[in-house]
C-alpha positions in Angstrom: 5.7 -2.5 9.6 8.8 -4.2 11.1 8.3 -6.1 13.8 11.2 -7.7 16.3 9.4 -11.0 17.8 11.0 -12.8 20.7 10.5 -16.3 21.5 12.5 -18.9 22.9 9.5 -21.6 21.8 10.9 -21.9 17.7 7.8 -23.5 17.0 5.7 -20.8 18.1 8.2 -18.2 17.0 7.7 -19.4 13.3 3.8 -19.5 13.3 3.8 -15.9 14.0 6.9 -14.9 11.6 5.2 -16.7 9.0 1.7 -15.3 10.0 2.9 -11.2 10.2 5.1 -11.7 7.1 2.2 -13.1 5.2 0.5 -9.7 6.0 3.4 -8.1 4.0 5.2 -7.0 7.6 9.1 -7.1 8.0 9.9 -9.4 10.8 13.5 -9.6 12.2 13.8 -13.1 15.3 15.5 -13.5 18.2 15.1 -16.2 20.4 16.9 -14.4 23.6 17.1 -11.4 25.4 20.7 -10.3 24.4 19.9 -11.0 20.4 16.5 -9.0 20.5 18.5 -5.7 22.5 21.2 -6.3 19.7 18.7 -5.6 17.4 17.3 -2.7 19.2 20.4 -0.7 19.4 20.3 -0.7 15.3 16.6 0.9 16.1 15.0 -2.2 13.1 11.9 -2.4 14.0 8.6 -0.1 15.0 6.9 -2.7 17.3 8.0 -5.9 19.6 6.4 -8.6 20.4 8.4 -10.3 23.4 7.5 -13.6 25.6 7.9 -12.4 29.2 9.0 -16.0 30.2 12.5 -16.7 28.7 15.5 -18.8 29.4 18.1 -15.9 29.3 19.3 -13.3 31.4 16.6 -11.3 30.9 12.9 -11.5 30.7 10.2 -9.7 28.2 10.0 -6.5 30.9 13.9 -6.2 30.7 13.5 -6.4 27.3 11.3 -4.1 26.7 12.8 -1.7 29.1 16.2 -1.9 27.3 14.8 -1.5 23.7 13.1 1.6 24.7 16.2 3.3 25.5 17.1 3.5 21.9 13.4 3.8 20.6 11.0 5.7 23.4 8.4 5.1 21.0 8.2 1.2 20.4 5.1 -0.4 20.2 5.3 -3.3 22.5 2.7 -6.5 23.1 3.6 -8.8 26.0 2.8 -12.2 25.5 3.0 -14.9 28.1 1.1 -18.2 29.5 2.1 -17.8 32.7 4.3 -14.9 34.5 4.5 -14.6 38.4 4.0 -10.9 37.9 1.0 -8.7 36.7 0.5 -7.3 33.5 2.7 -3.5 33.8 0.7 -0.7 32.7 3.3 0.7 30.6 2.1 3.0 27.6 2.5 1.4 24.1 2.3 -1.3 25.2 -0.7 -4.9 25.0 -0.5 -8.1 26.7 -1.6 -11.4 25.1 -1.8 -14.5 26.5 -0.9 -18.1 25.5 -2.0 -19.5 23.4 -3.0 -16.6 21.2 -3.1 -16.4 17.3 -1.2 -14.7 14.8 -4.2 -12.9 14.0 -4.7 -11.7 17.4 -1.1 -10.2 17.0 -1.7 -8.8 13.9 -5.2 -7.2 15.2 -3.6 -5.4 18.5 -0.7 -4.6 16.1 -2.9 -2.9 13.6 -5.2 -1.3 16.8 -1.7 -0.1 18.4 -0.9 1.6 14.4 -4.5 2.9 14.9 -4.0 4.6 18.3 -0.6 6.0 17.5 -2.1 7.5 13.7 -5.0 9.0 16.0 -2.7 10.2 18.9 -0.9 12.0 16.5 -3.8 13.6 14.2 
């Protein structure tokens, strides 16, 4: 799978890069809002895994919101350790908080695979 993972934190974003690409996924970083959306115009990636928390213009919802303008159907998982806002139910979409594992990434990842494989039996 190819996976876009934003994260301002570059410690945490490289656990989990190294984590999903040790699971044989394709994972493209950005560490703002503008570089992940410049990656979602070239439509790279099937899932994104965005902090909503971030020192840029915009935050994980934006994000999100943007990215699915090119690709209706992105998988999206929210992570955050603290956000002033409720979780949005938004379809395709988890939330995670901090601090999570990679391999609590991977497993919603590989449940939100599951759903979509099943949705579209």
């Amino acid at each position: 799978m190819r996976i876009l993972v934003v994260e301002d934190n570059s410690l945490i974003r490289e656990f989990v890069v190294e984590a999903l690409r040790n699971e044989g996924h394709h994972v493209i970083e950005a560490g703002n809002g503008e570089e992940a959306v410049a990656w979602c115009k070239r439509k790279v990636a099937e899932a994104l895994v965005t902090d909503i928390q971030l020192p840029s213009t915009m935050d994980g919802w934006q994000i999100a919101e943007r990215c699915r303008e090119h690709d209706p159907d992105l998988a999206v998982i929210y992570v955050t350790g603290y956000s002033p806002v409720g979780a949005r139910p938004v379809p395709g979409s988890r939330s995670l908080r901090k601090p999570y594992t990679p391999e609590e990434v991977i497993k919603v990842l590989d449940q939100m695979v599951g759903d979509r494989g099943a949705a579209s039996s």
